[in-house]
N, C-alpha and C positions, 0 to 999 in steps of 0.2 A: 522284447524286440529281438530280431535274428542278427546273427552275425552276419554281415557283409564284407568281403573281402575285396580291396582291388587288383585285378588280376591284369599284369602287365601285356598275357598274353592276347586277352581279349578286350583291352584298355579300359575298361570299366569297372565300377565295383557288380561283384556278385552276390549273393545268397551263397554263404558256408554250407557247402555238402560234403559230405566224407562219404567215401568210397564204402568205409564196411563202421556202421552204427556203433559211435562211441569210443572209435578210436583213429588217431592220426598219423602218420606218418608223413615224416617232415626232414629235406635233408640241406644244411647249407655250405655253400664254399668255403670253407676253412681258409687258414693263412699257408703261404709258400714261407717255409720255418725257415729261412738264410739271415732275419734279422727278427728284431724287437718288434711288433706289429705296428703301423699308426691309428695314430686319432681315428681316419678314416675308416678304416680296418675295425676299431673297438665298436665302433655303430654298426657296424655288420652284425658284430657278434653278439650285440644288447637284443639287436630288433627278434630276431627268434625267442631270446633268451624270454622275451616280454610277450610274444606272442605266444613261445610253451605255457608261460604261468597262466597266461588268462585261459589259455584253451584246457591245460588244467583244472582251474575255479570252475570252469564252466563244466568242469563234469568228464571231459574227454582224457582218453587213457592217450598218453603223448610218444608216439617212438621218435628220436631226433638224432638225426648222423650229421656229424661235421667232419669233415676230411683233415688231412695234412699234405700237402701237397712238399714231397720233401725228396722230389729229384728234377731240378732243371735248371737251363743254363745260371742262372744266378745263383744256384745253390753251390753249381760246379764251381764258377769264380769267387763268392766267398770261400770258397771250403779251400782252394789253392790260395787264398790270400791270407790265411787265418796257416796254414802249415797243417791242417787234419782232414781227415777222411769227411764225406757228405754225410755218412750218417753221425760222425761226432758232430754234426752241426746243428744237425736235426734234432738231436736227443739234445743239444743244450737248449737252443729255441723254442721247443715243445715243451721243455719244461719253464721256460720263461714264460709261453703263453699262456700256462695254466698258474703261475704264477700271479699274471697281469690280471685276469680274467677271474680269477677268487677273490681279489682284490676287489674288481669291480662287483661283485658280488651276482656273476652270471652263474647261471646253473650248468653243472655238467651235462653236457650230452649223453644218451646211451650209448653210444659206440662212435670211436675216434680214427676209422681207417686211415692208413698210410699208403700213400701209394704204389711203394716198394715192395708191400707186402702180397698184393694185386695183378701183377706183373703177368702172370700166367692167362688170367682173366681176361687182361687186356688183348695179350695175343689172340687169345679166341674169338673178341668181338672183330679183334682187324680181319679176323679170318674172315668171318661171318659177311662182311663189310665187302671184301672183294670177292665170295663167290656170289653173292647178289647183284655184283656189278657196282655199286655205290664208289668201292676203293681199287684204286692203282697201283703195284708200284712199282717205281725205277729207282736204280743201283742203291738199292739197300734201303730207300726211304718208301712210306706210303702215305699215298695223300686219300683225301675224302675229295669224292668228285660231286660237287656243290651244283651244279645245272642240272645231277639227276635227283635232286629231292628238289620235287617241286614247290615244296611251300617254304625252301630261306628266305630268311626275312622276315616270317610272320610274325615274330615275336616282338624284332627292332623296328620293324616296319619299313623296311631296306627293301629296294627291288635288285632281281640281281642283273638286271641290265642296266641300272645306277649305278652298281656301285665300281670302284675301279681298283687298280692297284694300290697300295698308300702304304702310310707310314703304319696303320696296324694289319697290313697284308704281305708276307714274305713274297719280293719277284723271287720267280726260280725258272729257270728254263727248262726245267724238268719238267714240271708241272704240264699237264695239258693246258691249264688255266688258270691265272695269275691268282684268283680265286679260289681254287683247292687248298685245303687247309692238310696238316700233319697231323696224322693217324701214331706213325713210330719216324723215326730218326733213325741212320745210320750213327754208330758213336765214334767220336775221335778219337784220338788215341791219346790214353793215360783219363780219361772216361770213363765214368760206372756205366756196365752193361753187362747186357741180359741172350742168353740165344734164344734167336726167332727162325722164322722159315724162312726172313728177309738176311740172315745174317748177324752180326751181332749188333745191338741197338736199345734204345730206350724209348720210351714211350712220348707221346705228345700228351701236353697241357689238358686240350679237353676230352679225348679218350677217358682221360684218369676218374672226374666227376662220374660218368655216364657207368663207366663201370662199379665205381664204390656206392653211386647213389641204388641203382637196380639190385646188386645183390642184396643189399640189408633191409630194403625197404620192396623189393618185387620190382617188376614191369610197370608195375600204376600205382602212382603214392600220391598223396595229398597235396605239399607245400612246399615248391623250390624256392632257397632265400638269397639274398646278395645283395653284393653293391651295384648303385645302376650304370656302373663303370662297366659292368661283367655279363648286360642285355647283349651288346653284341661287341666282337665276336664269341667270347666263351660261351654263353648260353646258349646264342642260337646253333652255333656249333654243336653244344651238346645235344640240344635238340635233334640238331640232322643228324646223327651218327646213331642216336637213343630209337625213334623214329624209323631210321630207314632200317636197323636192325630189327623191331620187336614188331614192326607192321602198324603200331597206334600209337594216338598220343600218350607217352611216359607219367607229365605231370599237370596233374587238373589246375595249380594256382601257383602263376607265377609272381612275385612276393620282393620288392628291389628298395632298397633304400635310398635315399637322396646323398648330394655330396657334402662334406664338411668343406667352407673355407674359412682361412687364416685370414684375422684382420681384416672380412673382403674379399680377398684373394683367394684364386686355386691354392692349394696347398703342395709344393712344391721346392725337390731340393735344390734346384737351380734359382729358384728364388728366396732360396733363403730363410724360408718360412714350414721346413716339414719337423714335424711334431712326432718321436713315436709316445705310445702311451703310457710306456713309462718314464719318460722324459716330465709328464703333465702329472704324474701320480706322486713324482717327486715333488710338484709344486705346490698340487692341490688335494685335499680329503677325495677318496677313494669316491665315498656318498656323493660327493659335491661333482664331479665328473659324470657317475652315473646319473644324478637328476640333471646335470646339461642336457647331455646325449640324450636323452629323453623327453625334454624338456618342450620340443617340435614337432607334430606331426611325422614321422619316420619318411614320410615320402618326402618330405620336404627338404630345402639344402638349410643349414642351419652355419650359424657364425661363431666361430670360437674365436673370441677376445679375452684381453684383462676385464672388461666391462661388464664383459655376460659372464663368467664365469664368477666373480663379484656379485652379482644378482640372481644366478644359483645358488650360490652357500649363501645368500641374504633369504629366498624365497623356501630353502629347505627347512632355515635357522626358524621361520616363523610356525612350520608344519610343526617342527621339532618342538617349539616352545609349549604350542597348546597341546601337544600329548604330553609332555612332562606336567604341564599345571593339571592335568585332569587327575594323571596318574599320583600327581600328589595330594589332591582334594577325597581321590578313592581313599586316602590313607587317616583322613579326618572322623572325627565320629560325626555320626546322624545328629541333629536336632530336631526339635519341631520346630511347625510353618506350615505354610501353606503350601499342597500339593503339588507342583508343577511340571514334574517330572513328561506328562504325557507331549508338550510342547516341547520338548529337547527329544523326544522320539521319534515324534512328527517329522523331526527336522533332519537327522539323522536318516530314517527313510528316502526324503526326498536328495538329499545329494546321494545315497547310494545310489536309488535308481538314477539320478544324472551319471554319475561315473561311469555304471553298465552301461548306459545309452552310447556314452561315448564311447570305450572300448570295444560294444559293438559295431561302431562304425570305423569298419577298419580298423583299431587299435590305437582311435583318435588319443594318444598318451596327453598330449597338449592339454586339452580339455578335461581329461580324467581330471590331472593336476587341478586345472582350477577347480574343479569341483570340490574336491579335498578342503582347497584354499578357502573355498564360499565356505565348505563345513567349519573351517578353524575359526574365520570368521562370524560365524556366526553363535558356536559355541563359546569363545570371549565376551560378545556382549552380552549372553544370556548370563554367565558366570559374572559379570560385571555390572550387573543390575544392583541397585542400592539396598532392595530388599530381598535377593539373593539367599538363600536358606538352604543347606544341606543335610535335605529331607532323607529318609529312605527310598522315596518317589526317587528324585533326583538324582541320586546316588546310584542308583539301579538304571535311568539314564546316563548319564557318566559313562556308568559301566560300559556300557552300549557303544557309545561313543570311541571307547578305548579301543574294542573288540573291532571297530568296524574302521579303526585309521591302520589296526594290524592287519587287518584281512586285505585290503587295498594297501595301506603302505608298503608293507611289510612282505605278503604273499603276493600282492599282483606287480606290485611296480620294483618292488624291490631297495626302494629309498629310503626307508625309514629303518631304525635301529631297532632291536628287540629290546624288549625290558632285560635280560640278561647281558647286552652287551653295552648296555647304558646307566646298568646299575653293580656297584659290588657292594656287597653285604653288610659292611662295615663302613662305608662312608657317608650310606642318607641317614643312620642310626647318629652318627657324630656331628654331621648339621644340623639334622633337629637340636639335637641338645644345644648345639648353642644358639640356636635362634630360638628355644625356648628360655635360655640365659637371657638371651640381649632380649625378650619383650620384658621379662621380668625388672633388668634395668631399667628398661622404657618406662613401666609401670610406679617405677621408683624415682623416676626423675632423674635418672643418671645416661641422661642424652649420649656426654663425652663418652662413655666406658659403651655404649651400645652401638654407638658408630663405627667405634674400636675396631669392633667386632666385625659387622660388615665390610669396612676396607681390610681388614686381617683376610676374611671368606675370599676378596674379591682377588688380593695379590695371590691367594693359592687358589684361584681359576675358577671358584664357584659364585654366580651375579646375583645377590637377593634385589628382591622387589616388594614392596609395603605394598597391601593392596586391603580392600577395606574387609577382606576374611583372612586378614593376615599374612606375613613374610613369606613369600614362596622365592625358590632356588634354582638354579638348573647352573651344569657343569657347562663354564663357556667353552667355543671353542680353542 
């Protein structure tokens, strides 16, 4: 099956083409580093994260830029409210966000621009911008004049004789058009700034994108990512500024996640209800947050409760279970029996290709998931069967089994634990031994003393279970 992608700009799902065979180039909005990032914010940052690995598995070589957006008014008022400089804010922030974000077990970008750093860049594109005619400017500020790119809108699907002034449009009497947006800023005083040919100033918000995304990635790259807060104005902004400078479209797929709400609810400080991610990582398993956030179709708006987040660590708890009982069956010796192994392969096959199916369509993550789940599913009843035999056949299924909840758990989704971080050396050698003590007692008719043993396991956090090929264990949470 091909990969299909929904492209916000042309509202449809597409056929995945790449610009240059077998490689991508991919760049997404990073956070404005002034605070802790939220909830909201950590689904920006999975959705790529999960579209690198699969476009990875699948074969393609991944370039992926994420910015830092780490000079703007909120950085300026944090930074006076906190008594330090904007870049002491930034350096603490960016190290939180990679902090929060290791945690979640997202994968590092190739290259992390900073704004700041871009500065010079910028100027050029403003230059660029107004000997074209596109930008204006008055007393030290420059705007992007919006009525001569004829296609704003295309992306939000805004017309621009709909839309009007508003609460996310600065009025300015400067402006020719209440609709011009900022290119550079003049700066205030006691203001980080920069000299221009406009005077001294800093830059605007979506300048910044349009420049960090084109340098690292060319004039034409693959895959713009974000929240669908950021269609308009920042994107299509970007677009018009990206666009009217380089004469063509910049980026072939534009790529927007759905919104998170609380309880229900927007998510919101005035209500009482905003969340940042380390706020939820204090509450909940790192894993258990990543498989929410993923947990719904990425376009989709998704619910963060006590409820659902309860029914992630329940629906994770069960993936986890049946890799531990296989990975403890691989550790059994062979018997004879009967060969059965080629139906546990059979089966294995088929939810793989269910999973690719869905992650080709779009990055349907939702579905992957149940597929996994039908696998775990259905690997328990086979292992649960009364005359159940662990053959060489079998066991070499198993095997299969283990290998292919890694490759999707583990490499494409990101959810599942490695054998190395689920195991240390010295504690499954110490529970065997005593679940081979306590069957021994069993065998002996000393119930009390075997039970002993099991609630001893269970107070120090490890749950056995009696099953008819014997006591298997796994570490609760």
């Amino acid at each position: 099956m091909t990969l299909k992608i929904y492209n916000t700009l042309k509202d449809t799902k597409e056929e995945f083409e790449t610009l240059e065979d077998g490689k991508v180039k991919m760049y997404s909005c990073g956070p404005t580093v002034y605070d802790y990032f939220h909830i909201g914010n950590a689904r920006a940052f999975i959705v790529p994260d999960i579209v690198k690995r699969y476009l990875e598995y699948k074969g393609y070589e991944v370039m992926h830029v994420l910015n830092f957006t780490d000079i703007d008014d909120k950085m300026i008022k944090r930074a006076n409210e906190e008594g330090i400089t904007v870049d002491e804010l930034a350096e603490k922030f960016i190290t939180a966000y990679f902090e929060d974000t290791d945690a979640l077990n997202i994968k590092r970008a190739d290259v992390y621009p900073q704004a700041t750093e871009h500065i010079s860049e910028m100027i050029n594109l403003v230059k660029t911008l107004i000997d074209k005619g596109y930008a204006y400017e008055k007393n030290g500020d420059v705007y992007f004049r919006v009525d001569k790119f004829d296609e704003y809108g295309k992306l939000s699907n805004k017309k621009i004789e709909d839309l009007q002034a508003g609460s996310r449009v600065d009025v300015n009497e400067e402006k020719e058009d209440p609709l011009d947006f900022t290119l550079w800023k003049e700066s205030k005083a006691g203001e980080p700034e920069w000299d221009s040919p406009w005077g001294q100033g800093r830059p605007g918000w979506h300048i910044e994108c349009s420049v960090m995304s084109t340098k690292y990635l060319g004039e034409e790259f693959d895959i713009h990512t974000g929240g669908v807060d950021l269609t308009f104005p920042h994107h299509e902004n970007e677009i018009a500024q990206s666009e009217a400078c380089c004469g063509h479209e910049v980026v072939n797929y534009w790529l927007h996640n759905g919104y998170i709400n609380i309880e229900g609810e927007k998510m919101s400080k005035s209500l009482g209800n905003f969340f940042t991610t380390r706020d939820i990582l204090d509450k909940y398993p790192a894993e258990v947050v990543r498989f929410f956030l993923i947990s719904k179709h990425y376009r989709s708006p998704i619910n963060f409760s006590e409820e659902n987040m309860k029914d992630a660590a329940k629906s994770l708890e069960r993936l986890e279970n049946t890799v531990d009982r296989v990975k403890y069956l691989l550790k059994q010796d062979v018997q004879d029996g009967e060969l059965k192994g080629a139906e546990l392969f059979e089966l294995v096959a088929e939810k793989k290709e269910d999973f690719i199916a869905a992650m080709d369509d779009d990055f349907n993550t939702s579905l992957a998931i149940a597929s996994l789940h039908e696998l775990a599913r259905e690997v328990n009843k086979f292992i649960d069967q009364d005359d159940f035999v662990l053959t060489i056949d079998v066991k070499k299924a198993l095997e299969k089994v283990k290998e292919t909840f890694e490759e999707l758990g583990i490499e494409v989704l990101g959810i599942l634990k490695t054998t190395e971080e689920t195991e240390n050396d010295l504690v499954p050698d110490l529970v065997e031994l005593l679940l081979e003590t306590r069957s021994d007692l069993r065998d002996q008719g000393n119930y009390e003393m075997a039970d002993q043993i099991r609630d001893e396991l269970s107070n120090l956090g490890v749950a056995v279970k009696d099953t008819p090929q014997g006591a298997e264990w796994k570490i609760k949470e």
